[in-house]
Steps between C-alpha positions, in 0.01 A plus 500: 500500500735755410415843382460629170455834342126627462415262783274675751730603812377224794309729714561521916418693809814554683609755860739772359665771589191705401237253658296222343528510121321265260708507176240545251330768656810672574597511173179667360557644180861619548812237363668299762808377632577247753816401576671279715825503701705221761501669826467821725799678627722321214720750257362466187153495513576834716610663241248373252213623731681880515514463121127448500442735720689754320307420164132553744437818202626325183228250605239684618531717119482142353141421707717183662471399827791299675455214761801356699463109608715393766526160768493751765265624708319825449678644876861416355394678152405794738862499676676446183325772326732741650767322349420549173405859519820554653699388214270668236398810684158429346189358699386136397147541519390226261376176697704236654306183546535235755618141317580335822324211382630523175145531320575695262846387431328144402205667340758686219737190519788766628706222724819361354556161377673380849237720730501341796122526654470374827634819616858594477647861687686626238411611153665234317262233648139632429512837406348617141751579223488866321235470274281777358161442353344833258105463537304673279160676624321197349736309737640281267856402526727771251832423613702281703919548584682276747843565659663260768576644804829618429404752218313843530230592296543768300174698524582712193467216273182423699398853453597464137281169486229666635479785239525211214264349613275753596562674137428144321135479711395839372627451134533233256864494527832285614857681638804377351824398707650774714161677442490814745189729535584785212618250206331405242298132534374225272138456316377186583435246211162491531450900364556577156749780386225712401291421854802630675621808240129589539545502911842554515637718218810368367612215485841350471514126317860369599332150394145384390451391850685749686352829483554763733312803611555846754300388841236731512462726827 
């Protein structure tokens, strides 16, 4: 069955870059993100992993911890490594895990429609699309974006996710379209304008059911 949000992330015990990891206790009571990419040694997903790499203190300041999955084995992640910190001149010291049997791929339902399983070479035939999963410390499911092989993720907007959701956990509020961390967000409908003038302060009612509010620090 297919994901959902707020489902608990599927829990597994994987080899990594870093050793054995079991997902649930690796998480602990930081966030989460695992995400998934095609192939070592293949241009895009090189320069996705310097971009996470790169972002190792905008996650760390957000109490996230980031997991790479990969079909590849945990010696080629090791050799590839100094790929990507060539072409971000940052170390990736988050966790690549070992996928060669495609565990996790199935387990999170990341394989395209025409995934061919028996065990194709390239990363067309059984390798894992880009998704990203956002678990929260309660590791339920927050957030899920997929891209097809031929797009790169943009990491700010999954930075920008993160702090949306992460904002909406601690407070009873929703972010609007284009939201970015500084504007101002949206009451939810189930707090009353003088609940969230008395939490708040001001409040601006653009509509009866569209009332926004400054994001407290």
């Amino acid at each position: 069955m297919a994901l959902r949000i707020n489902d608990m992330a599927p829990d597994f015990t994987v080899d990594s870059t870093q050793g054995q990891i079991n997902l649930h206790d690796w998480i602990g009571d930081s966030y989460a993100i695992l995400f998934s990419h095609p192939k070592d040694f293949t241009p895009v997903c090189t320069t996705e992993f310097g971009a996470v790499a790169q972002l190792a203190g905008e996650f760390a300041k957000r109490n996230t911890k980031v997991m790479g999955v990969s079909v590849d084995t945990v010696e080629e992640h090791m050799r590839w490594k100094s790929d990507i910190e060539m072409v971000s001149g940052s170390p990736a010291d988050f966790p690549i895990i070992d996928d060669t049997a495609l565990t996790v791929a199935k387990l999170y339902d990341m394989l395209p429609a025409e995934a061919y399983l028996p065990g194709g070479d390239t990363a067309a035939d059984s390798a894992s699309v880009r998704t990203t999963f956002i678990i929260g410390p309660d590791k339920k499911i927050r957030l899920m974006l997929i891209y097809p092989m031929t797009v790169g993720r943009n990491f700010a907007e999954i930075l920008r996710a993160l702090d949306a959701v992460q904002a909406a956990d601690r407070l009873p509020i929703a972010t609007p379209a284009d939201w970015t961390p500084g504007d101002d967000v949206i009451v939810r409908l189930n707090v009353s304008t003088a609940d969230a003038t008395a939490r708040f302060g001001a409040v601006n009612e653009v509509l009866p059911y569209l009332r926004t509010v400054a994001l407290p620090a």
